[in-house]
Residue frames as qw, qx, qy, qz and C-alpha x, y, z in Angstrom:
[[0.063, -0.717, 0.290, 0.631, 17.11, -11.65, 3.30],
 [0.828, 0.453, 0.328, 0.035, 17.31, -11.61, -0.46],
 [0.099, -0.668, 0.535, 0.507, 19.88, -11.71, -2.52],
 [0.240, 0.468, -0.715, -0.460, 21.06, -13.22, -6.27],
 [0.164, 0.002, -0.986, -0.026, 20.78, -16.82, -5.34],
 [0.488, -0.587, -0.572, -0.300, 17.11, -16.56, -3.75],
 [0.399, -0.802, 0.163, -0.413, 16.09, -15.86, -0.27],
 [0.414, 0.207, -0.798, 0.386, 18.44, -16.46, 2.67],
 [0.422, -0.620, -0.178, -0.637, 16.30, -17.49, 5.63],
 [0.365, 0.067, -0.839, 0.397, 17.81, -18.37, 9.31],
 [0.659, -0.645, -0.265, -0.283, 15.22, -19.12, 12.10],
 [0.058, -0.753, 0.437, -0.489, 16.26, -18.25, 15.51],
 [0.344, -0.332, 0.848, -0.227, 15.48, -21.29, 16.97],
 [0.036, -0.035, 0.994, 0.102, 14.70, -24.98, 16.38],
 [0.503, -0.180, -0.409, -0.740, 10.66, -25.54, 14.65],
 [0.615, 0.008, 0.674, -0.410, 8.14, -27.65, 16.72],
 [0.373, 0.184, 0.897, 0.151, 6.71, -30.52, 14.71],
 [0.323, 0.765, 0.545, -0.119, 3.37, -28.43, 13.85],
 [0.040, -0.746, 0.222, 0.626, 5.59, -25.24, 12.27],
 [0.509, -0.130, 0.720, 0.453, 7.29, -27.69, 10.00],
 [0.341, 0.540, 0.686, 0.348, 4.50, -27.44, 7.20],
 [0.149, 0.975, 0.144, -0.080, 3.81, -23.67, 7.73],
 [0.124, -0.720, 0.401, 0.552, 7.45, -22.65, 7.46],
 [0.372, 0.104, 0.747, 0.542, 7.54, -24.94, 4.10],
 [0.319, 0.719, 0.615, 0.062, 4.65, -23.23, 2.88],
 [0.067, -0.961, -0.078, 0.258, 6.01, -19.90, 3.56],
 [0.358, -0.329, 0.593, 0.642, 9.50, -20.87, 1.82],
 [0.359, 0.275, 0.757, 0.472, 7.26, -22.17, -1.16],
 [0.199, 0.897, 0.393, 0.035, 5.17, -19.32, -1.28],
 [0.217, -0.835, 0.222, 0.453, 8.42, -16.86, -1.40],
 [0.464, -0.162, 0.755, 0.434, 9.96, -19.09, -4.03],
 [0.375, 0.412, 0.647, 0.520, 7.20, -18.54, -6.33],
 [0.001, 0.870, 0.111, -0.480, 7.42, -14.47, -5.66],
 [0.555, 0.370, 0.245, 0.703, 8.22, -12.40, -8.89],
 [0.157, -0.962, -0.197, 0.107, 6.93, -9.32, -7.22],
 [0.594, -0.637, -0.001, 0.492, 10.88, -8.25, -6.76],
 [0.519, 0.774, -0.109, 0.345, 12.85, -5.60, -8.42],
 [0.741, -0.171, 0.012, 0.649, 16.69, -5.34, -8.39],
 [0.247, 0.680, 0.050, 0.689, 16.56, -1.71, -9.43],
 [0.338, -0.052, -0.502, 0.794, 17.29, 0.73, -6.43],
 [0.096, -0.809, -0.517, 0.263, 15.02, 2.46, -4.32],
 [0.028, 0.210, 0.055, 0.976, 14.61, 6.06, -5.22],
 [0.100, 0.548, 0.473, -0.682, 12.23, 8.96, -4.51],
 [0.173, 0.321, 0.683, 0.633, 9.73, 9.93, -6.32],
 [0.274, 0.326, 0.315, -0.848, 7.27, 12.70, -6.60],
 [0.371, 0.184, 0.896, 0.157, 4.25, 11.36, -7.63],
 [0.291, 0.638, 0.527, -0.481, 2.79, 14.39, -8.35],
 [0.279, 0.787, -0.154, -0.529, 4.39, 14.77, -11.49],
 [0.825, 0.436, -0.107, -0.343, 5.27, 12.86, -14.37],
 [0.825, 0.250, -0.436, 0.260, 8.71, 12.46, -14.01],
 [0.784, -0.380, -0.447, 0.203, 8.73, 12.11, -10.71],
 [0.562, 0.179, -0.234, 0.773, 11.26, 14.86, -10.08],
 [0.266, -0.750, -0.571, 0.200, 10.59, 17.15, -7.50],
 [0.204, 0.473, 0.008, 0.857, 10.88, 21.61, -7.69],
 [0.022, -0.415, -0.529, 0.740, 9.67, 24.18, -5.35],
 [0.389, 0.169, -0.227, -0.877, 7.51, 25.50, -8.39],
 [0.442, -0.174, -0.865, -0.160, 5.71, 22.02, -8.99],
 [0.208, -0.454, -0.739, 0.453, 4.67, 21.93, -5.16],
 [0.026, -0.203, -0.120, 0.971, 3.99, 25.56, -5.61],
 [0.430, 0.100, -0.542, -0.715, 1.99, 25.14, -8.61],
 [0.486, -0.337, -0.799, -0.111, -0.22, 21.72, -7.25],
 [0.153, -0.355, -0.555, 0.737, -0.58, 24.07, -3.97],
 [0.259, 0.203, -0.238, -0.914, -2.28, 26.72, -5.97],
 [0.481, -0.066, -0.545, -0.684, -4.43, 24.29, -7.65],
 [0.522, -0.304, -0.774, -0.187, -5.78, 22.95, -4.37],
 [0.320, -0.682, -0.410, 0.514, -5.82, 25.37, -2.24],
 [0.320, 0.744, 0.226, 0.540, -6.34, 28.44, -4.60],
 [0.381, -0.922, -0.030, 0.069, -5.28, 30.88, -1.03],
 [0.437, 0.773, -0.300, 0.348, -1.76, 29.58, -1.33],
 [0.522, -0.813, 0.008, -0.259, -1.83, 29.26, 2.04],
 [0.897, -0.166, -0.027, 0.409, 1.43, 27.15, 2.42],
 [0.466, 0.476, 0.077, 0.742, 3.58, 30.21, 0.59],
 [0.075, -0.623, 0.028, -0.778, 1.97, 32.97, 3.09],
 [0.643, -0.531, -0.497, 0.241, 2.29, 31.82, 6.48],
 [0.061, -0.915, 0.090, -0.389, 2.49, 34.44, 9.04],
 [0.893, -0.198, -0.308, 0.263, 5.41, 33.46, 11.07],
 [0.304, -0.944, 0.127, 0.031, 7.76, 35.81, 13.52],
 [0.848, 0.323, -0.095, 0.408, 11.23, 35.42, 11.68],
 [0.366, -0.776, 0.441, -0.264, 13.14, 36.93, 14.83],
 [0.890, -0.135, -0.418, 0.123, 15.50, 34.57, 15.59],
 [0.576, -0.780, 0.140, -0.200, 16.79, 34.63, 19.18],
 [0.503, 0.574, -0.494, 0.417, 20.55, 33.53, 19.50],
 [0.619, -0.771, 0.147, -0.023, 21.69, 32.69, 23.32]]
C-alpha cells in the first residue's frame, strides 16, 4: 500500500533464503518509482478535450462514425409489463 511516507509492504508469511534478494529487488525497484500521482482518480471522456462527458458529444462522435446513427434509432418495444 502507498501512502505519504513510501510504500507499506507486509508479506504474509516468513521469505525462504532464495526470495530474500527478489523481494529486495522488488522493494528497490518500487523505491525508485516516480510513476505516482497523488491527484484523485476521476473520469474522463477521452473523446473530448476536456474530458467532460454530454449526451450531444456521444451523439455527435456517433454520427461521425457511424453516419446511420444507429445507437439514437434503435427499434425497441417500450411496453413495459408491471406484475
Amino acid at each position: 500500500m502507498w501512502s505519504q511516507q513510501g510504500w507499506n509492504i507486509t508479506l504474509r508469511r516468513l521469505l525462504n533464503d532464495w526470495e530474500v534478494d527478489r523481494v529486495a529487488n522488488l522493494l528497490q525497484r518500487l523505491e525508485d518509482f516516480s510513476g505516482l500521482n497523488t491527484n484523485p482518480d476521476a473520469i474522463r471522456w477521452k473523446h473530448d478535450r476536456d474530458g467532460e462527458f454530454s449526451a450531444g458529444r456521444m451523439y455527435k462522435r456517433d454520427l461521425a462514425t457511424h453516419p446511420g446513427g444507429h445507437f439514437w434509432t434503435l427499434e425497441t418495444n417500450l411496453e413495459v409489463q408491471h406484475s
